[in-house]
LUMPABA-244636 format. One record per residue (C-alpha): residue in one letter; x, y, z. Coordinates in steps of 0.25 Angstrom, whole numbers, padded with zeros to 4 digits. Layout:
N
residu/px/py/pz
A/X/Y/Z;
...
//
This chain:
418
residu/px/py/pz
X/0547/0259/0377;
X/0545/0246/0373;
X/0549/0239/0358;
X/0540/0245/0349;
X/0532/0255/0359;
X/0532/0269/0361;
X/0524/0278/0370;
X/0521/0293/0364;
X/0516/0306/0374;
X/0515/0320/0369;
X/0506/0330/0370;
X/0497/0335/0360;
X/0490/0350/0361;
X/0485/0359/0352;
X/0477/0373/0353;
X/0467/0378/0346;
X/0466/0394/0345;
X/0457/0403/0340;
X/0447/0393/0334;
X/0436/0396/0328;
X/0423/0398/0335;
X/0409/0405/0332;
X/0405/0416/0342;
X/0390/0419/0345;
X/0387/0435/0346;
X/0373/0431/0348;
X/0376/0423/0361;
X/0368/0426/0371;
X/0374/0434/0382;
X/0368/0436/0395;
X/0380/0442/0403;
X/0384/0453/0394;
X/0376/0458/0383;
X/0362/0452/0389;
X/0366/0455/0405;
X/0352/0462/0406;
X/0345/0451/0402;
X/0353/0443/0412;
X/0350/0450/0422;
X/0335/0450/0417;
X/0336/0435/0418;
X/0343/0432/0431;
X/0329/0444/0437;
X/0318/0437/0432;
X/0324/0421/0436;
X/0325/0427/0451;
X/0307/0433/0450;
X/0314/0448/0448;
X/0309/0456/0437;
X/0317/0463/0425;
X/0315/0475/0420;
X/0321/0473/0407;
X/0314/0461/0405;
X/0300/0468/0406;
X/0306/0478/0395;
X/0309/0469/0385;
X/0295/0461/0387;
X/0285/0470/0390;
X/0273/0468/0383;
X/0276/0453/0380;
X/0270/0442/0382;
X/0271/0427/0384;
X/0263/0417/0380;
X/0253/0413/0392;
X/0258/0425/0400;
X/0254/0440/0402;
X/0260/0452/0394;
X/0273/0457/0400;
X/0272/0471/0408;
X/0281/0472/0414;
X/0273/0473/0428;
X/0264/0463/0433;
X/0270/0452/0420;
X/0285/0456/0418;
X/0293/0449/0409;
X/0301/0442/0421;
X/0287/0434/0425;
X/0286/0432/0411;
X/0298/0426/0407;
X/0297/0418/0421;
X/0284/0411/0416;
X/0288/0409/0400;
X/0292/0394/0398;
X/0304/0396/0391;
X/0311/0408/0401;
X/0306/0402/0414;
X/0317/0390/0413;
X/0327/0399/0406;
X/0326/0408/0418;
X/0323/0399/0427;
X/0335/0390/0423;
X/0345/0401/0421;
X/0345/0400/0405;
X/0348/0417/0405;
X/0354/0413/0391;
X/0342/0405/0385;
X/0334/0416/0390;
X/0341/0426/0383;
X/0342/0417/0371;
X/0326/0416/0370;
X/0324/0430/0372;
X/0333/0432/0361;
X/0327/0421/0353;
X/0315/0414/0356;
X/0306/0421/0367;
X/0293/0425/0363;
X/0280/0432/0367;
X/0267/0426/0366;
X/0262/0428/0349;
X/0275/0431/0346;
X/0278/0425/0332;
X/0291/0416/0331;
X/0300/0429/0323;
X/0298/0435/0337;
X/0303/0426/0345;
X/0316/0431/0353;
X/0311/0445/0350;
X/0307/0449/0363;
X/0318/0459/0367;
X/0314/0468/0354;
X/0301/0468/0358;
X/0301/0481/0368;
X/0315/0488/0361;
X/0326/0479/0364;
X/0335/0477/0353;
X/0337/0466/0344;
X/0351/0462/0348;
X/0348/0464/0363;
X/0350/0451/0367;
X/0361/0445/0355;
X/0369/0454/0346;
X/0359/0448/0334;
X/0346/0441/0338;
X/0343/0441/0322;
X/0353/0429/0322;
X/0353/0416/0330;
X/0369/0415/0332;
X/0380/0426/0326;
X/0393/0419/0326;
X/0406/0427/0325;
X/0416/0417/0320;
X/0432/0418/0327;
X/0443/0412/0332;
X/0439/0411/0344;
X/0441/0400/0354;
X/0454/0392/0358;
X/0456/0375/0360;
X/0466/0367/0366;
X/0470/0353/0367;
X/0479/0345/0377;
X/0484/0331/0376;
X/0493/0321/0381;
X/0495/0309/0372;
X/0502/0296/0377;
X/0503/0285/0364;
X/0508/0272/0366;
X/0512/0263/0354;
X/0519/0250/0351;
X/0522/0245/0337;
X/0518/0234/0330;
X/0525/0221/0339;
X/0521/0207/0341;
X/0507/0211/0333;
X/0504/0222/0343;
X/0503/0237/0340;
X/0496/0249/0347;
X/0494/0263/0350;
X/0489/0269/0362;
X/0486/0282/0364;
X/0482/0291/0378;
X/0477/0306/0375;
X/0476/0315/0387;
X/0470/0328/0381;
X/0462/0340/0384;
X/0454/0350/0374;
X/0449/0363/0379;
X/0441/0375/0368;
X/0428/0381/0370;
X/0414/0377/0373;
X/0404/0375/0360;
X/0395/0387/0368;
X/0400/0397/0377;
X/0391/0400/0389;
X/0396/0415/0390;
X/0398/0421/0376;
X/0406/0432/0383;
X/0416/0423/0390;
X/0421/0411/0380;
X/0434/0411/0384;
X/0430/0405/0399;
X/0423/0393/0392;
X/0431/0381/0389;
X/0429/0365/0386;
X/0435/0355/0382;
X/0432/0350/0370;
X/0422/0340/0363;
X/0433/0331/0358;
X/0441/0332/0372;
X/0444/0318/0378;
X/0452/0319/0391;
X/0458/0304/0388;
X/0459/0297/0376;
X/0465/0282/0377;
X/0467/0275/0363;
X/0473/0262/0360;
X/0475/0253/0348;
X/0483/0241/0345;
X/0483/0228/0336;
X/0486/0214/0340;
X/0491/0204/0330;
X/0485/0192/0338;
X/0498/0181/0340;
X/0494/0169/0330;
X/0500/0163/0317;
X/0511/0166/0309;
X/0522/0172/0317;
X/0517/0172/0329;
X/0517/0163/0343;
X/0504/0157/0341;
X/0502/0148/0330;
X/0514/0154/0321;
X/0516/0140/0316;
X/0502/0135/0314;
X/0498/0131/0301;
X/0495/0139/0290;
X/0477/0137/0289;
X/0480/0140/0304;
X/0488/0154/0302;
X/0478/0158/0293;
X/0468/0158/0306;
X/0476/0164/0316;
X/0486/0173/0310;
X/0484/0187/0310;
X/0473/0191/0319;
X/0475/0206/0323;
X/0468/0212/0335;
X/0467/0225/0335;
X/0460/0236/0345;
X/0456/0250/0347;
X/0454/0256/0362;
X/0448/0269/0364;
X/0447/0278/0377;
X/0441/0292/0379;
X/0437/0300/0390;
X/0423/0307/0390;
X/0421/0321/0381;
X/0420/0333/0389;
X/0406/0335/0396;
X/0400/0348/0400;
X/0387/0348/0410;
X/0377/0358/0405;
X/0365/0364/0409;
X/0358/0361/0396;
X/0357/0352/0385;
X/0361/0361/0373;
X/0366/0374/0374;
X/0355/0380/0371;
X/0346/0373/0382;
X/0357/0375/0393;
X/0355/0384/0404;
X/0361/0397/0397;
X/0367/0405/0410;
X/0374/0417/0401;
X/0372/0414/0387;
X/0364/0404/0379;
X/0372/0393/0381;
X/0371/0382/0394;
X/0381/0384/0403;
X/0386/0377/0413;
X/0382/0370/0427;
X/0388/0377/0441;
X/0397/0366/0448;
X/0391/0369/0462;
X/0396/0356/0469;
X/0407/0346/0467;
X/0408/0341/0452;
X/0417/0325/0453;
X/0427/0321/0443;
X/0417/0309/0440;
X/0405/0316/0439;
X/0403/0310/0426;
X/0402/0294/0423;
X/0394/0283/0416;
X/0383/0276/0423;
X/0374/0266/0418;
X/0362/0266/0428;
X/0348/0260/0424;
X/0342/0272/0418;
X/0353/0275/0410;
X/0369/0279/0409;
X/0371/0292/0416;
X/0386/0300/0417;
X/0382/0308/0431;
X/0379/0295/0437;
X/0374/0300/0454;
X/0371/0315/0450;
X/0358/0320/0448;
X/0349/0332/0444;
X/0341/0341/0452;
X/0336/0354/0452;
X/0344/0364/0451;
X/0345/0373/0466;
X/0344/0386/0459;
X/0330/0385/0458;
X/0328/0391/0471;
X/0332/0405/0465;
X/0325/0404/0453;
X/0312/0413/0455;
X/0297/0405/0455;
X/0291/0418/0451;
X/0281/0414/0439;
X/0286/0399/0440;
X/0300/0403/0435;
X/0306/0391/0443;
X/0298/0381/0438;
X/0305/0383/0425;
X/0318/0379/0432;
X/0324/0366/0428;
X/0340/0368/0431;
X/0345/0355/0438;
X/0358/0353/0445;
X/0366/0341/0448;
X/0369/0334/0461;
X/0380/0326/0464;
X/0377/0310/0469;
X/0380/0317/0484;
X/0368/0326/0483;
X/0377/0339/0480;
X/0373/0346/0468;
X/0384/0350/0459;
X/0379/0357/0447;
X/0368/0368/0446;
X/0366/0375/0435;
X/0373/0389/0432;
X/0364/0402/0432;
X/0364/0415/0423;
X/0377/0420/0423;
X/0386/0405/0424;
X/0394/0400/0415;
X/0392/0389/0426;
X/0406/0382/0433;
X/0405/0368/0427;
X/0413/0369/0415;
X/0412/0365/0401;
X/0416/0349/0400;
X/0421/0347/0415;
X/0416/0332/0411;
X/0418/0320/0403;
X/0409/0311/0397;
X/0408/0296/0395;
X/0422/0290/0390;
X/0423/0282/0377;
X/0429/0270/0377;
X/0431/0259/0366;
X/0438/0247/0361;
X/0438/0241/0348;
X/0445/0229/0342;
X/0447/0222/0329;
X/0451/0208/0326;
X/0457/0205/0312;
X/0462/0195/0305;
X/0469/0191/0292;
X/0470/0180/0283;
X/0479/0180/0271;
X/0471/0173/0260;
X/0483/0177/0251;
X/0497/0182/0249;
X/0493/0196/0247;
X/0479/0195/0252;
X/0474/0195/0266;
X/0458/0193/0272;
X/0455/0201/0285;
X/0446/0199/0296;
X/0442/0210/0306;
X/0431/0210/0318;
X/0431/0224/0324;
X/0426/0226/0337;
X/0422/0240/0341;
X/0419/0243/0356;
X/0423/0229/0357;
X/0418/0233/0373;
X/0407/0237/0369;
X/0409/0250/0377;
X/0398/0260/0378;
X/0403/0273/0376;
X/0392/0283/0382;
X/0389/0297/0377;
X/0390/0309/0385;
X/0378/0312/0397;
X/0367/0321/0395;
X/0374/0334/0403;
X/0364/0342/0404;
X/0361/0343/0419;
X/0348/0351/0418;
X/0346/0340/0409;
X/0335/0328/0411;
X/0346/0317/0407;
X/0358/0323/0414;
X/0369/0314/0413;
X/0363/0303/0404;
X/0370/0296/0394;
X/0360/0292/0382;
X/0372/0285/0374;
X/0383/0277/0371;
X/0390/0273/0361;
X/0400/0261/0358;
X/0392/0249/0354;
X/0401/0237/0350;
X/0403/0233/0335;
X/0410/0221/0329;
X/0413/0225/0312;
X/0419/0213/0304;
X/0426/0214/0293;
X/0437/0209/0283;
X/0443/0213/0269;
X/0455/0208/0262;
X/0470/0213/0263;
X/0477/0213/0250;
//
């Protein structure tokens, strides 16, 4: 390489096994321990009727509706008119259904220490539905999940010559572990993200620039000395700073909690039914606002038309799907049972991007003491970095981005050097 320059690769990986992790036993599983009431689920969303349904609320009664018997009121028109089951089971939520039976479902005069105590009522055990309903979570604590990280790094650097130093560093990494929630608590070892912190690329460069005037330089190295004191050792210095978006996962709810819970309680993921492009997501600043999915809009989604009207059931359906700029829909939402096929962070959001710079400069005011000027200029640019978009695609704000950050600062300073 050149006089005082060398160029560094290497690679730089590391793996994290058996970390620790918290395991839920009182996850709510619809496949497996709760297949019944699956089953149930998936009957009473197509107008059938279920047997076990009528077992468990016979005699029940919700608030503005008939008693349940069984005959001409079952529980599956019951549960088709109540507010909060007719969009879980016209949306698909099996796993919030299950979570309020557990948790929250009432009948009418029913006082709030027996809500979530339905099942009991007519003979079915306490732990019928999560090994022990007495307790919100039960966590068993283990080393249980693995992590690893990929990088390349390329690092130029050149020395301190002619007033000019700098780094510059190019990191090319990947880091996969698991998700924050699993979808299906029986099968964790499918699931796979890459982590928060991920950056697919990461550009950095800093360098100082001692500017070529006064003594020992080209420019005015024999002015005189009033006139060194001015232009001698001004230093420019700056910071440049490049990343690739954090990883993005479309969901079909805001919180996990909310999300269309297909197996367990947790959102999981959309279908890919069409073709999904490499830029599907970029900034666009429109009139009414910044949006990421610039051309792609909501609509219902087609799964409606096998969702049973019976007792207005599908009037509680909200689902939405997306559809590309060509008219070709290309997510729908998964139903009981999915996992869904999209993936977890198959997306990137908004890059980060900045540059600051600083300008200093020295006076010596005597032999051993020395004044010191600095202007600092961060985001000198004035680059707005924007936050991730609203990914939520049964959301109302799809795509929206509500903020940004980066606003340009100049901080003035001095001290003395002695």
């Amino acid at each position: 390489m050149a006089r005082n320059t060398t160029v560094e690769i290497r690679y730089i990986g590391s793996k994290g096994t058996k970390r620790w992790e918290d395991i839920d036993l009182n996850a709510i599983d619809g496949l497996i321990r709760n297949r019944e009431l699956f089953d149930a689920f998936n009957a009473v969303r197509a107008g059938r009727e279920s047997p076990l349904l009528n077992q468990m609320m016979l005699g029940g009664q919700f608030t503005g509706q008939q008693v349940i018997n069984g005959t001409t009121w079952t529980a599956a028109m019951a549960l088709r008119q109540n507010t909060t089951t007719r969009a879980q089971l016209a949306n698909g939520n099996v796993g919030g259904f299950l979570n309020s039976l557990n948790t929250t479902l009432a009948f009418a005069g029913a006082p709030a220490g027996d809500r979530g105590t339905i099942p009991r009522k007519n003979g079915f055990p306490e732990n019928y539905i999560v090994p022990s309903p007495q307790f919100t979570t039960v966590n068993v604590n283990g080393n249980n999940t693995n992590a690893k990280y990929h990088s390349m790094q390329l690092q130029f650097t050149r020395r301190l010559t002619a007033g000019f130093t700098n780094t510059t560093t190019w990191t090319w990494s990947k880091s996969m572990g698991p998700p924050m929630d699993f979808i299906d608590p029986n099968r964790r070892n499918v699931e796979k993200q890459l982590q928060t912190s991920d950056r697919m690329h990461q550009f950095t460069s800093n360098g100082v620039y001692e500017l070529p005037f006064g003594t020992g330089h080209f420019l005015l190295g024999n002015a005189p000395g009033w006139v060194q004191q001015i232009v001698n050792k001004w230093q420019l210095g700056g910071i440049f700073n490049y990343n690739t978006g954090a990883p993005l996962t479309i969901t079909t709810g805001a919180t996990a909690a909310s999300g269309i819970g297909t197996i367990s309680n947790i959102r999981a993921k959309p279908n890919v039914v069409g073709v999904l492009p490499k830029d599907f997501g970029k900034v666009t600043k429109t009139n009414n606002g910044v949006f990421y999915f610039a051309g792609y809009t909501q609509v219902t989604d087609p799964y409606i038309t096998n969702v049973s009207s019976l007792n207005g059931l599908s009037d509680g359906f909200t689902n939405k799907a997306v559809r590309a700029p060509n008219g070709q829909i290309i997510l729908m939402n998964p139903q009981p049972g999915d996992l869904g096929t999209l993936g977890y962070t198959t997306l990137r959001g908004p890059r980060e991007i900045r540059l600051d710079v600083n300008l200093v400069k020295r006076f010596r005011i005597h032999e051993t003491k020395e004044f010191e000027f600095r202007l600092d200029a961060i985001n000198v640019l004035n680059t707005p970095n924007f936050n991730d978009p609203n990914v939520n695609m049964n959301g109302n704000t799809f795509g929206q981005i509500t903020g940004a950050t980066g606003a340009r600062i100049f901080v003035l300073n001095s001290r003395i050097n002695f």
